[in-house]
C-alpha positions, 0 to 999 in steps of 0.5 A, a space after each residue: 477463581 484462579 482455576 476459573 482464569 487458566 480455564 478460559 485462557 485453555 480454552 482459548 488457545 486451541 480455537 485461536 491456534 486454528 484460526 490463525 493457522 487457517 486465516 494466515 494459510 489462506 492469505 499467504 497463499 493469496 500472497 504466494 499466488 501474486 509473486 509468482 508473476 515476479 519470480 516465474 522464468 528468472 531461473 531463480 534457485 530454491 533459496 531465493 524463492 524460500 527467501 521471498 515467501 519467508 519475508 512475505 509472511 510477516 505482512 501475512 501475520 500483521 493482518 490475521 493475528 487481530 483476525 485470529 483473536 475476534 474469532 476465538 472469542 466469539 467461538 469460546 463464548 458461543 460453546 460455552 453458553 451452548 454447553 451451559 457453562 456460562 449459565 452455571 458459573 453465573 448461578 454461582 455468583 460469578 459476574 459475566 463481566 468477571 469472565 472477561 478480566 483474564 481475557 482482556 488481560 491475555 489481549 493486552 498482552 497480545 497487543 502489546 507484542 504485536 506493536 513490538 513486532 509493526 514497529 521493529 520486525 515488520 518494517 526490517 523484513 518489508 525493506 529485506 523484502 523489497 530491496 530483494 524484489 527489485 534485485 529480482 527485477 533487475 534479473 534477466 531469465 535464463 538466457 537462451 536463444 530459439 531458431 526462427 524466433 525473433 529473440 529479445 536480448 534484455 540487459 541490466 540496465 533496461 535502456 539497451 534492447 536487441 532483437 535477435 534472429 537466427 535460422 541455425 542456434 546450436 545449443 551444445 556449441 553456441 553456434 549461430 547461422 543467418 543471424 539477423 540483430 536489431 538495435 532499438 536502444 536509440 529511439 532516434 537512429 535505427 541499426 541493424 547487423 547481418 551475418 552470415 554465422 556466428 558465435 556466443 559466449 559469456 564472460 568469466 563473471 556470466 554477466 556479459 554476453 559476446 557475439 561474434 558475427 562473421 562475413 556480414 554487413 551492418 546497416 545504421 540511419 537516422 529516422 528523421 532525416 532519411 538522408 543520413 544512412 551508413 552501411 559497413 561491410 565486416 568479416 569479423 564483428 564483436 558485440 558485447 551486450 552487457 548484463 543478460 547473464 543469469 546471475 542474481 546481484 544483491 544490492 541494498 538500498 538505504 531508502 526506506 518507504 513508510 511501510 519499512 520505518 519503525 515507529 521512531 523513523 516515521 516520527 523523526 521523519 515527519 517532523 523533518 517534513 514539518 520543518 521544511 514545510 515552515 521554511 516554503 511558508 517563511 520563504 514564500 511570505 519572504 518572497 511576497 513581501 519582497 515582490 510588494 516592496 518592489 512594486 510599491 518603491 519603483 521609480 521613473 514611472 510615468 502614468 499615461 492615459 490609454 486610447 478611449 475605448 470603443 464607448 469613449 472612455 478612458 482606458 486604465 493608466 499604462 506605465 511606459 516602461 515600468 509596466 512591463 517590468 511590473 508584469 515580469 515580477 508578477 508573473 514571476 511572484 506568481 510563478 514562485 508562489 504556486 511553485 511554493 504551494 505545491 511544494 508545501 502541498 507535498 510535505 504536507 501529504 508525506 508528513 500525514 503519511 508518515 503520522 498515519 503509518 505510525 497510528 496505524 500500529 497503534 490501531 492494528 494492535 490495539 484492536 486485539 483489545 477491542 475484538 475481545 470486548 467485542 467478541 465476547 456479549 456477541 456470543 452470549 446473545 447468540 449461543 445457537 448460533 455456532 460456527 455459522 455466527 463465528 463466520 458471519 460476525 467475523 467477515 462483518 466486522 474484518 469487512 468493517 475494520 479494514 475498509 475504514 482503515 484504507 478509506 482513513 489512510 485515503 483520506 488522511 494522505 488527502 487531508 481530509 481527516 487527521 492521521 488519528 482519527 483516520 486509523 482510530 475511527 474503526 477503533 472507536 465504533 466497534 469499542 462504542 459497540 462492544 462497551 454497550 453489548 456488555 452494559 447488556 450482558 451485565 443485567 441480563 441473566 445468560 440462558 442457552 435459549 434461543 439465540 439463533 439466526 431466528 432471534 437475530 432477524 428478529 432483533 435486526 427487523 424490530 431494531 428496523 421497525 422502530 427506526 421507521 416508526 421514530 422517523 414518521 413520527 419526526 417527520 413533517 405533516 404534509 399539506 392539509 387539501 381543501 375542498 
């Protein structure tokens, strides 16, 4: 048996290393494809792009290594009851479940590794990953000013803009001719500077750009009030505008969203969460039962009677002076309540954030489990089917599993479902699936007969039949008609 068990684990392996070498190719080009509107015209050196996509690809790894496991099984199972061999080891008393002992072992140990590496080197590489995006965001392009063209000068911190505009930029010497700059940083005030020449050039660091403007005026007003409008003649004029130098600073940030914790921050995390939420509750009971106490123990309340009404009743008592005073605690223990409602609203929604984040790491790696126990009585059913089922069964069940697990994570962070159910429910349908495919593999005998896309149609229109028939059979007799 232990022949039989390094066999199946051999035959394995090539068609896995395929499959993943495929699927991880396909969906870090898709990746490289996205991020090259992040890193185009930044002038960025080799390293940092290098850097980018190494970061980008564990992500990549994290989504095919369950996918790479589902279709080695499936095509393994498939060539070897094509070729036979599944029907001699069972003519030689080798149980079909048995075949399946050392897979699920080896899928085990997969799964294993794949939860060491969500929950230690995917979160560290996501938060390299981000801390370095939003450096390149921050990033201004290459700085280079063209003749005739209205250029935008972007700065560092975003909130400074200039618009420049000159007849003459001569790129060797950095000189400027009928340079026009407008000022938009001040939404409030408009400025706008005219020279007839001028100069640029980069501090030491290459970070702040100076302009030198000569023989020029500068016009500056307010635009709500027209009045307000000054006008200053200069011969000589430096502008410094900070932060347009092409030079990439690296910053790291400590905050830390829930796809770059690891299983112990998500927890501690969310246990916070649920702490501060039991203190909004406290403090809101607090607060309303204060709010009751004064509204029940005022005094120097006089009870008057309203003017009737239109029908010539009474109106409902009104309290001369404490009314309003009355109105002021409800309207402000209103105000509170709804402001604590909504703060425990938010805690709420991060704590199943956080507990959907840490099941989901759990579920992504037990599913290498699942699609082995899966995989395997598909192929068997369907041994003619070849490469053409591989595909199809595959793109089912990843079409399947994922959209159930970003429709859960949509509906756990919206409470409508718990954080476990929400990232195991997947699970558990393809594992209800896969524990009755085998119940059938086990009694029945494995043939290399049929087992086509034929059968198939044919197993899937029965199945559709009978469903059709059952439910005419339960449904309820229509009115009799008389004559």
């Amino acid at each position: 048996m232990a022949i039989l068990t390094r066999y199946l684990i051999r035959a394995h392996i090539g068609p896995f290393l395929f499959a993943f070498t495929v699927l991880t190719s396909l969906l870090f080009l898709n990746t490289v494809a996205r991020r090259l509107q992040d890193l185009a015209g930044k002038g960025l050196p080799w390293s940092i792009i290098g850097e980018v996509l190494v970061l980008s690809l564990p992500h990549v790894v994290a989504l095919t290594l369950p996918m790479s496991v589902l279709v080695a099984v499936l095509y393994t199972y498939n060539e070897l009851t094509a070729a036979n061999e599944a029907t001699a080891m069972a003519a030689n008393g080798v149980n079909p479940l048995r075949l399946l002992v050392p897979l699920v072992g080896v899928g085990t140990i997969v799964a294993a590794g794949m939860l060491y590496f969500n929950d230690r080197m995917l979160p560290e590489t996501n938060h390299r990953l981000k801390n370095l995006l939003v450096d390149i965001a921050r990033k201004s392009p290459t700085f280079e000013l063209r003749e005739q063209v209205m250029n935008e000068i972007r700065t560092g911190d975003f909130r400074t803009k200039y618009f420049l505009q000159a007849r003459g930029v001569d790129q060797a010497t950095n000189n400027l001719t009928d340079v026009a700059i407008y000022d938009v940083s001040n939404p409030d005030r408009a400025r706008t500077i005219y020279a007839d020449h001028g100069t640029m050039a980069f501090n030491q660091e290459g970070t702040d750009l100076f302009l030198t403007l000569f023989d020029g005026v500068m016009q500056e007003g307010d635009l709500a009030d027209p009045r307000d409008f000054q006008r200053l003649y200069f011969g000589e004029q430096v502008i410094r505008v900070r932060g347009v130098g092409d030079i990439l600073e690296r910053q790291s940030s400590g905050f830390r969203s829930d796809r770059e914790m690891s299983i112990a921050m998500l927890d501690s995390a969310a246990l916070e969460n649920d702490r501060q939420l039991r203190d909004v509750q406290q403090e809101s009971l607090l607060r309303a039962k204060e709010a009751v106490q004064i509204a029940l123990n005022v005094e120097g309340f006089e009870p008057e009677v309203s003017a009737p009404s239109a029908g010539g009743y009474g109106g409902s008592p009104v309290w001369r002076e404490g009314g309003r005073a009355q109105d002021r605690l409800t309207e402000s223990t209103a105000l509170q309540s709804r402001a604590h409602s909504a703060q425990a609203q938010s805690l709420r929604r991060q704590a199943n954030m956080y507990r959907v984040e840490i099941h989901k790491k759990y579920a992504i790696s037990f599913a290498c489990i699942v699609f082995v126990l899966l995989g395997a009585p598909v192929a068997v059913r369907f041994p003619s089917g070849g490469v053409g089922m591989v595909i199809a069964v595959s793109l089912v069940v990843f079409s399947i599993y994922w959209v159930g697990l970003i429709g859960g994570e949509k509906l756990a962070d919206t409470g409508a479902v718990t954080p476990f159910w929400s990232m195991w429910a997947a699970n558990a349908v393809f594992l209800v699936a896969a524990v009755w495919a085998l119940a059938k593999m086990g009694r029945e005998g494995i043939t290399p007969r049929g087992g086509g896309w034929g059968d198939l149609r044919y197993a899937l229109d029965r199945r559709l039949r009978s469903a059709v028939a059952l439910f005419a059979r339960r449904a309820p007799p229509g009115p009799r008609t008389t004559s």
